[in-house]
C-alpha positions in Angstrom: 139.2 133.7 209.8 142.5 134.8 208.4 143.7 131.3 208.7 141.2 130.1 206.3 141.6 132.6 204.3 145.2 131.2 203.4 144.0 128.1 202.6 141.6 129.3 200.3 142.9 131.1 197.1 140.8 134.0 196.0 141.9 135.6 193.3 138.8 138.1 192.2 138.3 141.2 194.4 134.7 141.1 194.6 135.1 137.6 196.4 137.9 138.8 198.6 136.0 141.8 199.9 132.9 139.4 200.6 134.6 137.0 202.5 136.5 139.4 204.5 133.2 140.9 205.4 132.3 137.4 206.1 129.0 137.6 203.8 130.3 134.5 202.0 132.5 131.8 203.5 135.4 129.4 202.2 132.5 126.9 200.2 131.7 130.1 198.6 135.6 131.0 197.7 136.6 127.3 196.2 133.0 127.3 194.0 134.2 130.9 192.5 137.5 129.8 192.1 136.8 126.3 190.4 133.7 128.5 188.1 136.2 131.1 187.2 139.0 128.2 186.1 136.3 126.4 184.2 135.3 129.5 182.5 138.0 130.2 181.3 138.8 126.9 179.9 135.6 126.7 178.3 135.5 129.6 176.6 139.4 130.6 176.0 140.9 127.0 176.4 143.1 128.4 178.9 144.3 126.3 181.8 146.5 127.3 184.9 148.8 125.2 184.3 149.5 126.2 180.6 152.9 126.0 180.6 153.4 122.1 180.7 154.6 120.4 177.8 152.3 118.6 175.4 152.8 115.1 176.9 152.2 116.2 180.3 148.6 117.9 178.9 147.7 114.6 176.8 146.8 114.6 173.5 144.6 117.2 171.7 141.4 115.0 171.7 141.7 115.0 175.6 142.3 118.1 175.7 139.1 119.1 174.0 137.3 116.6 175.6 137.9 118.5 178.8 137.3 121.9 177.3 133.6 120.0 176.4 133.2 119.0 179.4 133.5 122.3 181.7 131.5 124.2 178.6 128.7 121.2 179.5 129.0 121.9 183.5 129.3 126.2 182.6 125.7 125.9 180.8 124.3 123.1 183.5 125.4 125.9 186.0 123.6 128.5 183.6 120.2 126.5 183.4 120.7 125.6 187.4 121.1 129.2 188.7 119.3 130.9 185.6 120.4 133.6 183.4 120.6 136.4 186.1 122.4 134.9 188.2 124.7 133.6 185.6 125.2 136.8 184.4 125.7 137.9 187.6 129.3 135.4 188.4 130.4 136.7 184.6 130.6 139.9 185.8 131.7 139.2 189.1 134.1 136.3 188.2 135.0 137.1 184.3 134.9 140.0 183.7 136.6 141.0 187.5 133.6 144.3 188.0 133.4 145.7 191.1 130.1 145.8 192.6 130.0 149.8 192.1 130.5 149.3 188.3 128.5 146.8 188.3 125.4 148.6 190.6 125.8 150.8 187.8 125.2 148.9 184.8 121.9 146.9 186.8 120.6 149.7 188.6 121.2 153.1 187.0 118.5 154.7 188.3 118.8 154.6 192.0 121.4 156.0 194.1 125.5 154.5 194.0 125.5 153.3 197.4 121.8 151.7 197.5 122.8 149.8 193.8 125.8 148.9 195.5 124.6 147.1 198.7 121.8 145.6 196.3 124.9 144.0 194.0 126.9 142.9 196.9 124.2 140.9 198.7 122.9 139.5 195.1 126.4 138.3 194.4 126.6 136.8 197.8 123.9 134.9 197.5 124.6 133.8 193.9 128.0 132.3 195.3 126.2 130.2 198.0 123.7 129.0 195.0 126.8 127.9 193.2 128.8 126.2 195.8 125.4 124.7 197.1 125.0 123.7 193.1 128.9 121.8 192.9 128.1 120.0 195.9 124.9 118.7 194.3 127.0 117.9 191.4 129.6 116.5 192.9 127.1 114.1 194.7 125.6 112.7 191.8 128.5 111.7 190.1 
């Protein structure tokens, strides 16, 4: 497991602690990854490679036709899964919650733990929506 694991950049908690507890597997990594990167560019127009120079990016009309792009696949994502499970990856993926403060902004009224195993199964199955989703995407283009 560990060996996939290093292939597989995770770089949000919540999707570390699931696939380590083998809830989620590396599909389910990469699709967090990619929505997280495409978030981000959509919203902020941040990139990971941001520090290249202007001719290596292309020209600003590229550029936002990029950013148009990922903001089109963000809301077909949004309509896909639906609004709680979009929801759901923000404050999972964007927002980096932890399934404890998140348990407690869903569920206040039951007990920490209970909430808790009732985010972490949600957001596990949300993940395999979304990687199930790219793949469709990815095979109709």
């Amino acid at each position: 497991m560990t060996e996939i694991a290093e292939r597989v950049p995770i770089s949000i908690q919540t999707v570390q602690a699931l696939f380590e507890a083998q809830d989620i597997g590396s599909d389910e990594v990469r699709a967090s990854n990619r929505w997280y990167r495409e978030f981000i560019f959509a919203t902020q127009g941040i990139t990971e490679g941001d520090r290249k120079t202007t001719e290596e990016k292309g020209n600003v009309h590229t550029w936002m036709l990029s950013r148009g792009k990922c903001s089109a696949r963000i809301a077909d994502i949004k309509e896909r899964l639906g609004l709680c499970a979009h929801i759901r990856l923000e404050m999972m993926l964007a927002r980096g919650m932890s399934f404890s403060q998140m348990a407690r902004m869903l569920y206040p009224g039951i007990s920490e733990s209970r909430s808790r195993m009732k985010v972490s199964a949600q957001c596990a199955l949300v993940l395999e929506q979304l990687a199930h989703v790219y793949a469709n995407m990815r095979r109709a283009a």
